[in-house]
C-alpha positions in Angstrom: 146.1 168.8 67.6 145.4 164.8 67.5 142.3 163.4 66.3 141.4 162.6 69.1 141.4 165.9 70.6 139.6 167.1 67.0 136.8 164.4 67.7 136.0 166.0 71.3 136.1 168.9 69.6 133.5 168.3 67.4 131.3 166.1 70.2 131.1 169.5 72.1 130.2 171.8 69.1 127.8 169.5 68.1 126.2 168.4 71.4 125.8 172.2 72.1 124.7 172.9 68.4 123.3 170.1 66.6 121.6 171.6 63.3 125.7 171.7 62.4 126.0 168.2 61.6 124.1 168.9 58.7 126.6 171.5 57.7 128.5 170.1 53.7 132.1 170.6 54.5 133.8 168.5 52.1 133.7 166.3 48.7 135.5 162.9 49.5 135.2 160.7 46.2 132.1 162.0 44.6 130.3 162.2 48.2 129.7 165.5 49.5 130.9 165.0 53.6 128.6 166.7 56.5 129.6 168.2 60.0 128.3 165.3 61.4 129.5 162.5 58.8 132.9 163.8 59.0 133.1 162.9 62.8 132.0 159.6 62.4 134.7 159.2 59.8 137.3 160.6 62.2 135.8 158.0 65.3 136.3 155.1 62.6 139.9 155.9 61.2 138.2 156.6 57.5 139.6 159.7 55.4 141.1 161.0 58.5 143.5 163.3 56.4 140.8 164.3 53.9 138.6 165.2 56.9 141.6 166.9 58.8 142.3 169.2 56.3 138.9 170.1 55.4 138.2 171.1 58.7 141.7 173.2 58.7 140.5 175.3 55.9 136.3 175.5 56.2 135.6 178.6 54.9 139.1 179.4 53.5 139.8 177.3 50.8 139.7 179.1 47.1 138.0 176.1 45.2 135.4 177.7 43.6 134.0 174.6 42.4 133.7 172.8 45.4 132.3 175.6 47.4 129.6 176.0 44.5 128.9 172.1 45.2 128.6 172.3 48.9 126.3 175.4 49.0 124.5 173.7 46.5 123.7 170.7 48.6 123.5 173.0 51.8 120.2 174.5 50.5 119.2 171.5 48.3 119.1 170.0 52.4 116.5 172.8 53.8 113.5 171.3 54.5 110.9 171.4 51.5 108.5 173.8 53.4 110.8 176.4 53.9 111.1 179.1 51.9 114.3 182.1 51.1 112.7 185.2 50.5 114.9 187.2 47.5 115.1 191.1 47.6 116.0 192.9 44.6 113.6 193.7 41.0 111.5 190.7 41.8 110.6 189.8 45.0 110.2 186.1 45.7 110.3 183.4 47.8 112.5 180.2 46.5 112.7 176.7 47.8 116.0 175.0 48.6 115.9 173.3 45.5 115.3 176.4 43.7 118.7 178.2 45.4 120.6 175.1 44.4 119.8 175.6 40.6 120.7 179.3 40.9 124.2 177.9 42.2 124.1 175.5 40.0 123.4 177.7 37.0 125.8 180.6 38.0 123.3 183.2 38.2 124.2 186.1 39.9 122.0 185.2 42.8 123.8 181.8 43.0 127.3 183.7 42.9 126.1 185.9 45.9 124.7 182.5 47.9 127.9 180.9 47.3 129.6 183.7 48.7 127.3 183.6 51.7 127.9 180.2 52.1 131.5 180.7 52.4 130.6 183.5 55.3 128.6 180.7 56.6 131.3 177.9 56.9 134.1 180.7 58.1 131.4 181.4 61.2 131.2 177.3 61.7 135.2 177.4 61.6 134.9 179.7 64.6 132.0 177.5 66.8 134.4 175.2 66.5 137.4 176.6 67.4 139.1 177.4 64.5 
């Protein structure tokens, strides 16, 4: 597939579904990439094999440590209102920032988030096509 046919790709997915720009799908440098950030990298030439490759494997790639980083940032993104409630001995109800320290911590809640996270991104790889 050529970019170019990668960047129409991503137009459609995120005309029809734009909350998925906001999607983390990479680390380029120390910068964690979005959905959305990640196209206009593509449209300008930027990273284009670094993008390319981590829209080949969203969702599949074993790096722990970079899925614990972009999960992170996913939820350190939800608006400050919102709340996650969390089921279990304690019930409560966590802000984004508070799910990104579990993560961040390695808690076993932040294990399972990462893990849902991956679920997540493996559901994004199929929106687009993947």
């Amino acid at each position: 597939m050529t970019v170019e046919e990668v960047v129409q790709r991503l137009e459609k997915a995120l005309r029809e579904r734009p909350a998925l720009a906001r999607v983390p799908i990479t680390v380029i440098g120390n910068r964690v990439v979005t959905l959305g950030e990640a196209l206009e990298m593509l449209r300008r030439g930027e990273h284009v094999e670094e993008v390319l490759r981590a829209l080949e494997t969203l969702g599949l790639s074993n790096e722990y440590e970079k899925l614990r980083l972009l999960a992170a940032e996913f939820f350190r993104r939800m608006p400050p209102h919102m709340r996650v409630m969390v089921l279990g001995g304690e019930t409560r109800a966590l802000s984004g920032e508070e799910l990104a320290e579990e993560i961040l911590k390695g808690t076993e809640l932040g294990k399972k988030l990462v893990e849902e996270f991956r679920s997540y991104l493996l559901t994004v790889r199929a929106l687009l096509g993947g």
